[in-house]
C-alpha positions in Angstrom: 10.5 -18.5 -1.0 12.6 -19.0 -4.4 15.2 -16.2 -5.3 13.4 -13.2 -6.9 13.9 -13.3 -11.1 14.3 -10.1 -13.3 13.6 -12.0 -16.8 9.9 -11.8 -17.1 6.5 -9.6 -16.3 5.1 -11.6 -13.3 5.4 -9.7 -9.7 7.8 -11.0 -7.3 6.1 -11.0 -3.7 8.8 -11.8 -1.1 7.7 -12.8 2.9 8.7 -14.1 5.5 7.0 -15.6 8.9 9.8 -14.0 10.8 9.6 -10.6 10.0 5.8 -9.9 9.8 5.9 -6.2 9.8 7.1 -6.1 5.9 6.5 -7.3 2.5 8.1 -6.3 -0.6 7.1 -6.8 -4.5 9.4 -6.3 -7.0 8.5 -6.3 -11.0 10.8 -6.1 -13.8 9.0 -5.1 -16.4 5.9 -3.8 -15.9 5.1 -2.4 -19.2 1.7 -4.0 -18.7 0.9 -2.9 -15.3 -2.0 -1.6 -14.7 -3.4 -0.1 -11.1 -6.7 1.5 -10.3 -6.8 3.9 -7.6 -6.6 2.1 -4.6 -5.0 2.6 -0.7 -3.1 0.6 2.0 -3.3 0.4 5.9 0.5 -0.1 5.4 3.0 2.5 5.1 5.0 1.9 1.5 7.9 3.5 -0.1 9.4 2.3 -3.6 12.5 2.2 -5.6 11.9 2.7 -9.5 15.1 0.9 -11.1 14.1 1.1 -14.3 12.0 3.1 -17.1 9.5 5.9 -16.4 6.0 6.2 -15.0 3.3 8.7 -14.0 2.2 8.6 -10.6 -0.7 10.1 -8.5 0.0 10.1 -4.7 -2.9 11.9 -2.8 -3.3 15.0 -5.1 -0.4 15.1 -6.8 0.3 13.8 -9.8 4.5 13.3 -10.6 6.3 11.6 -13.4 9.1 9.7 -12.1 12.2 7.4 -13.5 14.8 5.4 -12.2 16.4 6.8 -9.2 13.2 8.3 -7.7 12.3 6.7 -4.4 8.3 7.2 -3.7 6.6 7.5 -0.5 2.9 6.7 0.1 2.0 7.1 3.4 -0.9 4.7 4.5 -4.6 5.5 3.5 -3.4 7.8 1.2 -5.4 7.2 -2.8 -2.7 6.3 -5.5 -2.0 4.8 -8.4 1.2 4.5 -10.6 1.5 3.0 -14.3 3.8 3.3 -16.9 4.3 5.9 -19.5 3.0 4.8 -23.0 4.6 1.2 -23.8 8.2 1.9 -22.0 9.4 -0.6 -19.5 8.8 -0.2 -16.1 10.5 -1.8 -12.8 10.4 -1.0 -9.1 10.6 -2.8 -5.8 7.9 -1.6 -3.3 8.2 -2.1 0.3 5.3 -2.1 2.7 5.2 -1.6 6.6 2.9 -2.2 8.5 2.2 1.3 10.1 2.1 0.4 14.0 5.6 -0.8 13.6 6.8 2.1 12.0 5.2 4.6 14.7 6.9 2.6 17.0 10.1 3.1 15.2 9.7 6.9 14.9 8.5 7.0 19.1 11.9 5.3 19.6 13.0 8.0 17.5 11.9 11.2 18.9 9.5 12.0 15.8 6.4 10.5 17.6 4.8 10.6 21.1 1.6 9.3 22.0 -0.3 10.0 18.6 0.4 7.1 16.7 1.9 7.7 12.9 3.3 10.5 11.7 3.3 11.0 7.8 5.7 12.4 5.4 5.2 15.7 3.6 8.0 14.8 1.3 6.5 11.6 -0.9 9.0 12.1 -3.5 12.9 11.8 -3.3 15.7 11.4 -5.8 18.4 11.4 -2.8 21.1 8.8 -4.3 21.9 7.3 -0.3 17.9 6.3 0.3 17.7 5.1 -3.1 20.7 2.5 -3.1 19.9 2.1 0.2 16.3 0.6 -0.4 17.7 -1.5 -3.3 20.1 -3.0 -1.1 17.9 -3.4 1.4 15.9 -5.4 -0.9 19.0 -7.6 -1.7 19.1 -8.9 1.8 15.7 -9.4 2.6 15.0 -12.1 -0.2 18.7 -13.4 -0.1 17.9 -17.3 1.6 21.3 -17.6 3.1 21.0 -14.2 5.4 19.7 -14.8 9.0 16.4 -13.4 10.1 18.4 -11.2 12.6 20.3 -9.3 10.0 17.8 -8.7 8.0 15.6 -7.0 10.7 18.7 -5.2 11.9 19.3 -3.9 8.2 15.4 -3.1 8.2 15.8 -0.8 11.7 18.9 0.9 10.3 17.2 2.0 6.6 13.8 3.5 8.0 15.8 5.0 10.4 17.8 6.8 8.2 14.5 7.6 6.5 12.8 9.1 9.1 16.2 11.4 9.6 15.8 12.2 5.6 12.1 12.9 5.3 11.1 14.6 8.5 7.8 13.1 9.8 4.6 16.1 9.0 3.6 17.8 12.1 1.1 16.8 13.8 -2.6 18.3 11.7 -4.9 20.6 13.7 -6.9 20.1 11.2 -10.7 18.9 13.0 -11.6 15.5 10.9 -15.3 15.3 9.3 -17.0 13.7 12.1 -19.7 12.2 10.0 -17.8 10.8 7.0 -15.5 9.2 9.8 -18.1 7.4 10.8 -19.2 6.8 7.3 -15.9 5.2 6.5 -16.2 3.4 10.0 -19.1 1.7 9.3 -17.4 0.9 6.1 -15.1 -0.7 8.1 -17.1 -3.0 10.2 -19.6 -3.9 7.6 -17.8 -4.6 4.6 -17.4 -7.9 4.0 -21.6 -7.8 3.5 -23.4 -6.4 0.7 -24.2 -2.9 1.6 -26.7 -0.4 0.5 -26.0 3.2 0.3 -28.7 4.3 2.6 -27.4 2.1 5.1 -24.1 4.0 5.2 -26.1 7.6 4.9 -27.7 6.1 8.3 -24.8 5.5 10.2 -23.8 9.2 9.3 -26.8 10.9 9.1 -25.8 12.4 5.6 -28.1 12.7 2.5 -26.7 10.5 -0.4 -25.5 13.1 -2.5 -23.1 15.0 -0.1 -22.1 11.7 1.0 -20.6 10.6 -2.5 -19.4 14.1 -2.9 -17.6 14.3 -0.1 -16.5 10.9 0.9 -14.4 10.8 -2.5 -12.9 14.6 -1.1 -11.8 13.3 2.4 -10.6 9.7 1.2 -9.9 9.7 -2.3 -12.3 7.3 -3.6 -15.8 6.8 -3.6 -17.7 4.8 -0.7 -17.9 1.9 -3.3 -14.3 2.2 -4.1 -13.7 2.6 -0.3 -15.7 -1.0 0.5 -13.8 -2.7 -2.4 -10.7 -1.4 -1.5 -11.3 -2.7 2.4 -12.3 -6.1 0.5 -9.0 -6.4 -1.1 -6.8 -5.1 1.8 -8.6 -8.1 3.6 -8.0 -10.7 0.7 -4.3 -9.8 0.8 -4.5 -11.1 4.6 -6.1 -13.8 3.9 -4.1 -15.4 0.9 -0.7 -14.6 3.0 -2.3 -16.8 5.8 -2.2 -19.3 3.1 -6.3 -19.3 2.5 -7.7 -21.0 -0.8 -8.9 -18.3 -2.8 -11.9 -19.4 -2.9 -12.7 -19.1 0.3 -11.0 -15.8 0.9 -13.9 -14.3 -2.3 -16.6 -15.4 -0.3 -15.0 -14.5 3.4 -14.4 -11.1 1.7 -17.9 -10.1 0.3 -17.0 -10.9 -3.3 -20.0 -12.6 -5.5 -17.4 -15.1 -6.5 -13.5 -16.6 -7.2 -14.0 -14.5 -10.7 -15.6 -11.4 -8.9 -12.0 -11.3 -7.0 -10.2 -11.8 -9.3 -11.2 -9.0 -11.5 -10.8 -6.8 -8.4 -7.4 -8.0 -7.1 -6.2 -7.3 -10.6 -7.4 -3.5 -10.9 -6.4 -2.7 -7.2 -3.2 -4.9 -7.0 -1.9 -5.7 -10.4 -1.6 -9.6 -9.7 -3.9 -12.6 -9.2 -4.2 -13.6 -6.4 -2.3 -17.3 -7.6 0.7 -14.6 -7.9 0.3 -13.1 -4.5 -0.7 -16.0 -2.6 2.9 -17.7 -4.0 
């Protein structure tokens, strides 16, 4: 992929088949970025290099500036935009969370129970902060080897982990009937679905399901389908999919259906994502 630029508004999306675990985007000036609510299966931590923004991780709501290095840990709601018309830029990474339990297993932070999140998701610590940015540097820098650059990769996130304690483990009992109201979510989504069909599968009456799906996840089970539609699309356009295709593999009525979507949830088209 070409160098990243820092002269106009587009998002950078940087990949590479080597090192499938992470993805970075980078924007410099996002005045006009706009994100909806919206959640990742992926771990993802940014660096904000320029400008100020609000930004609602989970339940709170923080307004950050250069320097501040954000954590959102994966499934968790969020959505960060600029403040009034004041230039924006950040570079956001993205892990793909099975990687990164293994990481903090290898660590001692993790045993057999998979991911452990962060309680701190915001940190203005100058080492992870110059850190990530050269970090970023590296990874979309041609002339550096695969090896280095998942070497350098290793090293940050584990410094992270030894900055940002992992959460204990919750005792908290999940909701065993919204679970399997998100699960059949998750197996169903790419279809048109009704919302009696998820009150079926878990045996809840509409109105406590709207109520408290958007309590336990952050969204409503709409929002929830659309966001599973879009985490799908992203898969599919990095596979190199015509677009296309990927609106009708994901559920969507049409190419202009996802693209409306991809917009609000991603703030890119797809074109820009695919590369």
């Amino acid at each position: 992929m070409p160098q990243a630029t820092t002269s106009d508004a587009h998002p950078y999306f940087w990949r590479d088949a080597d090192l499938p675990f992470i993805e970075v985007r980078a924007i410099a000036d996002g005045r006009k970025v706009r994100y909806g609510r919206h959640a990742h299966s992926t771990f993802s931590i940014g660096a904000v290099t320029g400008g100020r923004s609000t930004c609602l991780n989970g339940s709170t709501l923080s307004h950050i500036s250069a320097g501040a290095v954000v954590v959102i840990n994966p499934e968790v709601v969020h959505a960060c935009n600029p403040a009034a018309d004041e230039p924006w830029a950040y570079r956001m990474f993205y892990l793909d969370t099975a990687w990164l339990a293994n990481l903090q297993h290898d660590l001692g932070f993790g045993a057999l129970e998979g991911f452990r999140p962060f309680e701190q998701t915001l940190s203005w610590e100058r080492e992870l902060f110059d850190g990530l940015n050269s970090l970023y540097e590296l990874l979309v820098d041609q002339n550096e080897s695969a090896l280095r650059k998942e070497c350098a990769t290793v090293a940050y996130f584990s410094r992270l982990q030894q900055s940002l304690n992992p959460a204990p483990v919750s005792a908290r009992e999940p909701n065993e009937r919204l679970a399997r109201a998100a699960e059949f979510i998750d197996g169903n989504y790419t279809r048109t679905l009704k919302l009696e069909e998820i009150c079926a599968a878990a045996d809840l009456s509409p109105s406590y399901l709207i109520r408290a799906f958007r309590e336990q996840y952050g969204m409503t089970p709409h929002a929830y389908v659309v966001n599973r539609r879009i985490e799908f699309s992203r898969t599919q356009l990095r596979r190199g999919h015509a677009i296309a295709d990927v609106a009708a593999q994901a559920g969507f009525a049409d190419q202009a259906h996802l693209q409306r979507a991809f917009r609000q949830f991603v703030a890119a088209t797809p074109g820009q994502y695919r590369g």
